[in-house]
C-alpha positions as CSV (number, residue, x, y, z in Angstrom):
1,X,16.0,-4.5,15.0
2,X,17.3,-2.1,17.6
3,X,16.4,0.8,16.2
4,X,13.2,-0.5,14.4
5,X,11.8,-1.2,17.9
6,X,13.0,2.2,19.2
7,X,11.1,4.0,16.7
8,X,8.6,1.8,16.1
9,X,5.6,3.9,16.6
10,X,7.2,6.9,14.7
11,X,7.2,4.3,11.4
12,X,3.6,2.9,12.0
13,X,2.5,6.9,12.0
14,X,4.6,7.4,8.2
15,X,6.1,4.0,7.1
16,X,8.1,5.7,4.3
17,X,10.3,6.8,7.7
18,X,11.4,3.3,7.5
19,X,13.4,4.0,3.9
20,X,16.5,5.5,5.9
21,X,16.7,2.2,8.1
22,X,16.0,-0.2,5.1
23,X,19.3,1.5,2.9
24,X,21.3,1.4,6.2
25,X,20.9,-1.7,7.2
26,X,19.2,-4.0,4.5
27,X,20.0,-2.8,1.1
28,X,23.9,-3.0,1.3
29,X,23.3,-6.7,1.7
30,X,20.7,-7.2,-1.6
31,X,22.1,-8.0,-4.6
32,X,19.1,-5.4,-6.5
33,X,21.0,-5.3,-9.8
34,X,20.6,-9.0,-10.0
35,X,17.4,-9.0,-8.9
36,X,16.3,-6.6,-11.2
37,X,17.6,-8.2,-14.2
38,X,16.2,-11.6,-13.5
39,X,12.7,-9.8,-13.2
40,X,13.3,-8.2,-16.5
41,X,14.7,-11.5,-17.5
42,X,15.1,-10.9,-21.5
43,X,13.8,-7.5,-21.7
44,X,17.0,-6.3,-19.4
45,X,19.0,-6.8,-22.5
46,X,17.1,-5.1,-25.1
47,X,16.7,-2.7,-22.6
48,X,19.0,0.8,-22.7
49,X,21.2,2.1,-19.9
50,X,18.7,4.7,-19.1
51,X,15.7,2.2,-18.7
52,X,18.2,-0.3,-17.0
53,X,19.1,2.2,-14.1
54,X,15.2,3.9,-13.8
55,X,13.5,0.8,-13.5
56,X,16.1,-0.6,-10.5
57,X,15.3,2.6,-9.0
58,X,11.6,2.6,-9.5
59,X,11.7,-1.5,-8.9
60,X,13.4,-1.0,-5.1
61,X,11.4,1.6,-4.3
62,X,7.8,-0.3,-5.4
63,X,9.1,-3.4,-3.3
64,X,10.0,-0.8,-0.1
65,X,6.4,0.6,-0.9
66,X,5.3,-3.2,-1.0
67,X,7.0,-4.4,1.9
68,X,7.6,-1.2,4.4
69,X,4.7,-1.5,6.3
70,X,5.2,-5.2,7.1
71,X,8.6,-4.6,8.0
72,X,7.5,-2.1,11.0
73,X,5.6,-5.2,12.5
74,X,8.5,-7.2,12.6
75,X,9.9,-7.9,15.8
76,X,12.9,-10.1,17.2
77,X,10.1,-12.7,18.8
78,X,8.3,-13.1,15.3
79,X,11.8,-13.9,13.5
80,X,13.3,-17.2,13.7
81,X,16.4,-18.3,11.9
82,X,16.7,-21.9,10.7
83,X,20.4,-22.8,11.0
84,X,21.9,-23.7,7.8
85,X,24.8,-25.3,6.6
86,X,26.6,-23.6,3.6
87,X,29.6,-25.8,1.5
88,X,31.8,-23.3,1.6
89,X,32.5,-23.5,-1.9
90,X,29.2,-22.8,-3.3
91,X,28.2,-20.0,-4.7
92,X,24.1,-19.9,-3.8
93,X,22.7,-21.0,-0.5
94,X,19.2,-20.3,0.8
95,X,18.6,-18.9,4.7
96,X,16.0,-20.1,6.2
97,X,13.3,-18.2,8.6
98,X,10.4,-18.3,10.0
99,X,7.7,-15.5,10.6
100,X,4.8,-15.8,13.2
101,X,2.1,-13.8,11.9
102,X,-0.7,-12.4,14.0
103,X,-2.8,-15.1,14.5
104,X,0.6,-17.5,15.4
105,X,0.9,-19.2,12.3
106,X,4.4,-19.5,10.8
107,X,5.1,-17.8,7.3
108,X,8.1,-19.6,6.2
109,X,10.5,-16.6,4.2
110,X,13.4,-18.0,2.6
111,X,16.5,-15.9,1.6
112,X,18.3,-17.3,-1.9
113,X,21.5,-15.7,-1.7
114,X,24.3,-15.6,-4.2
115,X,28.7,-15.0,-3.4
116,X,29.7,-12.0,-4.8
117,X,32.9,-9.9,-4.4
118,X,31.6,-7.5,-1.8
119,X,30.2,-11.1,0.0
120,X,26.9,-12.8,0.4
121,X,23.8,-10.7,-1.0
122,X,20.4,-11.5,-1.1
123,X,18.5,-11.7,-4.7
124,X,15.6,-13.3,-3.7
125,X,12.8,-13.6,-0.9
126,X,10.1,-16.5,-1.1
127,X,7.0,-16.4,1.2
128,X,5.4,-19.1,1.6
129,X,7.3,-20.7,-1.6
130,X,6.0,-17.6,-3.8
131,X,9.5,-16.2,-5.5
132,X,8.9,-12.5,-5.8
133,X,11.8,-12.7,-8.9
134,X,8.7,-15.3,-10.3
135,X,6.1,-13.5,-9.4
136,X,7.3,-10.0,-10.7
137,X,8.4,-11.4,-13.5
138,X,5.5,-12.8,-15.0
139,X,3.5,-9.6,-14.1
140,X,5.9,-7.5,-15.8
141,X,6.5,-9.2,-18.7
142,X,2.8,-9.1,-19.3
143,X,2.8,-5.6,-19.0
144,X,6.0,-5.3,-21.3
145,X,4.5,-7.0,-24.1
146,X,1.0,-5.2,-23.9
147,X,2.6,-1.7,-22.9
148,X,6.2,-1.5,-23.2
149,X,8.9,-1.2,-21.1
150,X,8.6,2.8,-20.7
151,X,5.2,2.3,-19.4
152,X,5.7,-0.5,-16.7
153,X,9.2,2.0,-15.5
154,X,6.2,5.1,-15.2
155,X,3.7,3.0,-13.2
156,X,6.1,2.0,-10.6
157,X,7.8,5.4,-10.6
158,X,4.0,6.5,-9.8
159,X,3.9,4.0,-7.0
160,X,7.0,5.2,-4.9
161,X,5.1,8.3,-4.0
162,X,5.7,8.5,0.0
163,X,1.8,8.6,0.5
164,X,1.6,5.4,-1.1
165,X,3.1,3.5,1.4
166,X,1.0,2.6,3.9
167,X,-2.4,2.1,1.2
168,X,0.2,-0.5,-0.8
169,X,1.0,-3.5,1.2
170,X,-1.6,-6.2,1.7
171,X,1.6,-8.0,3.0
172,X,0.3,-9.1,7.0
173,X,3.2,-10.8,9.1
């Protein structure tokens, strides 16, 4: 949040800036590979190394395209943590927040999380109840089974253009 805030400006001016921040900080604690295949759901199994790897590439960069711009407007007095109490032997456990968006209405953003060896990693983020896993899965597989999975890789590699950035969110915290 430190250095978001530093450089705050500099990422509302190019929001793809904010990609260095997002693998430094964020990504080593997202669990992308299990993210991806539960989008994919049964198409990750049919699917070939080669697709496997391009569309967890293209897939993290369409949700930093998605996303980037509403994580510049997040600041430490819009985030609020909702303390949770994790059995220590489980192996999921949700985290909590809370969001005030512009107008001071809470967004509620909930974390489903997952023990793996390297520790705790996110897989999931629902706003507002919406699973994007859900969500992304239901619109891919519709474009699977009309287009293929060659075809639904392409458009999102199309999407990760750094001029895209700030024309894809509709995403307002």
């Amino acid at each position: 949040m430190n250095e978001l805030q530093s450089n705050r400006d500099a990422y509302r001016k190019d929001p793809w800036k904010v990609r260095p921040l997002v693998e430094k900080y964020l990504l080593p604690h997202f669990d992308m590979e299990y993210a991806a295949r539960l989008v994919l759901g049964q198409y990750w199994r049919t699917a070939s190394h080669e697709q496997r790897k391009r569309f967890l590439d293209a897939f993290y960069h369409s949700l930093l395209a998605t996303y980037g711009s509403a994580l510049v407007e997040l600041t430490p007095e819009r985030l609020k943590v909702v303390p949770t109490t994790v059995d220590p032997s489980a192996d999921h456990a949700t985290v909590r927040t809370e969001v005030t968006g512009h107008k001071a209405d809470r967004i509620a953003m909930n974390y489903s999380m997952r023990k793996t060896p390297e520790g705790w990693k996110v897989y999931d983020v629902s706003v507002d109840g919406i699973s994007y896993i859900k969500s992304y899965r239901e619109d891919f597989g519709a474009q699977i089974q009309q287009l293929g999975l060659d075809s639904l890789i392409a458009h999102l590699e199309e999407r990760e253009k750094p001029a895209d950035i700030s024309k894809s969110t509709d995403v307002k915290w």
